[in-house]
C-alpha positions, 0 to 999 in steps of 0.5 A: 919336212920343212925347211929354215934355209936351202937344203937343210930339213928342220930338226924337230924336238918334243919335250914329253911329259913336261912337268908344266901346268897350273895349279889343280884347283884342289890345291887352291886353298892349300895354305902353301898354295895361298902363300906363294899366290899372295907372294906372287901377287896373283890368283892361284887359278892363274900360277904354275905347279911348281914344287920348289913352292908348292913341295907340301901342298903336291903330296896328294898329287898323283904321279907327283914326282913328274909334276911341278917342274917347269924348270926342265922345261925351262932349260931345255927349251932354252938349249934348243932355241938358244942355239945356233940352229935354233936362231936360224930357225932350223928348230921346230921345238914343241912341249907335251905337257903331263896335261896331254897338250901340245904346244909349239914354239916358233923359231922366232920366239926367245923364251925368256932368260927368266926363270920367273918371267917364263913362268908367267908366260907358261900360265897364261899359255896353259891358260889361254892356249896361245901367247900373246892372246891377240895378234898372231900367236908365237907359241900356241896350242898345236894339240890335245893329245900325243896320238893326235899330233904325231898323226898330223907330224909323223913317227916318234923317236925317242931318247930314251935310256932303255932304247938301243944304243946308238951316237947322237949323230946316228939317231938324228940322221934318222930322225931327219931322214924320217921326217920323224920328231925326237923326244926327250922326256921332260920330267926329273925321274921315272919313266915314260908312261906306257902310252908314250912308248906305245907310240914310239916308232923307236927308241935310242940311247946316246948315253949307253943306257945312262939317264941324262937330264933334258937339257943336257940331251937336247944339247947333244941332239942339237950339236949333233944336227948342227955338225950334221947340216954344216953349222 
C-alpha cells in the first residue's frame, strides 16, 4: 500500500461502470450523432456518448440507461482529486469504464473544471489510452478488465445500497487496513452488474440502504479518510 506523506496509506477509489466512452460506430451516421459532431467541430469517431446530446440516437443502445454520462464521472473525480487528500496525493482515483477499461489518475493531475474541456480529454483517453499521447502519461490505461486490475491492486469493497450498513469511517478503515480499493458505482440508475458483485470481496452502505449519487459518495468517503489520517 503506497504511501503520500509519512505514516499515512493512500486512499483508493474506483469509479465502477462509468457511463464514459465514445460514440459506437453504429451511431456515427445518426443525424443527432452528426449534428452535435458538426457543432462540436469534431469527427464523430473522436466525441464522447454523452446522452444530454445524443438522447435519441441511445434508444438502440443496450444497457443504455449506464451509458453517456461522463458527467458522474466528471463530478466525481473532481470530488476526489479536488479535495485536501487529493492535493497531497494521498488519493489514488481510478475509472472503470462500462467498456471494462481501467484508467488511473495520478494525484498530480487536476482534471479540468470544465465540463466540455474533460470531454475532450475523456475521448482522447479512450481513444489513445493515455494523455498526453507523448511524455509521460498523467492518466492512462492501467487495465483491460476489473478481474485483471483487482489481481494486480487487491480486494474490492464496494459502496453499495444493498451492502451491510456501516459509518463511512468504519468502511474506510477497512478499506485501509486491507490495503483494498473502494468502489462506487459510476452510473445514474440500476445496479452493478452481476460480475461486478462477484468480485467484491465486500459491500457496505453508509446511507442505510439509500441510493447516493457518486459524487456525494466519493464525498463522504474522502471526508472520512481525511478525518481518519488527521487532515
Amino acid at each position: 500500500m503506497g504511501s503520500g506523506s509519512p505514516g499515512r496509506p493512500k486512499l483508493r477509489v474506483a469509479l465502477l461502470e462509468a457511463g464514459v466512452e465514445l460514440v459506437p460506430r453504429s451511431l456515427w451516421r445518426h443525424p443527432q450523432v452528426r449534428r452535435a459532431a458538426e457543432r462540436y467541430g469534431v469527427e464523430p469517431s473522436l466525441m464522447l456518448l454523452d446522452k444530454s446530446l445524443h438522447y435519441n440516437a441511445m434508444a438502440s443502445l443496450p444497457r443504455k440507461w449506464k451509458r453517456g454520462r461522463p458527467d458522474i464521472a466528471h463530478l466525481t473525480l473532481l470530488v476526489l482529486l479536488e479535495s485536501r487528500a487529493g492535493r497531497r496525493g494521498l488519493v489514488e482515483a481510478y475509472m472503470h469504464t462500462v467498456g471494462g477499461e481501467v484508467y488511473y489518475f495520478k494525484p498530480t493531475e487536476r482534471i479540468p473544471k470544465n465540463y466540455e474541456r474533460f470531454k475532450g480529454l475523456m475521448a482522447h483517453l479512450i481513444r489513445d489510452g493515455r494523455v498526453p499521447p507523448e511524455g509521460e502519461p498523467l492518466i492512462y490505461r492501467v487495465s483491460g478488465s476489473l478481474a485483471s486490475f483487482l489481481a494486480s491492486k487487491g480486494p474490492l469493497i464496494l459502496l453499495w445500497e444493498r451492502g451491510k450498513r456501516a459509518s463511512e469511517e468504519e468502511v474506510v478503515a477497512r478499506a485501509l487496513a486491507r490495503g483494498a480499493v473502494l468502489g462506487i458505482g459510476g452510473f445514474p440508475r440500476g445496479d452493478f452488474e452481476r460480475s461486478t458483485l462477484r468480485k467484491a470481496a465486500e459491500a457496505y452502505s453508509i446511507a442505510g440502504g439509500e441510493p447516493l449519487p457518486a459524487w456525494s459518495v466519493a464525498c463522504r468517503i474522502v471526508r472520512a479518510y481525511e478525518r481518519i489520517v488527521g487532515l
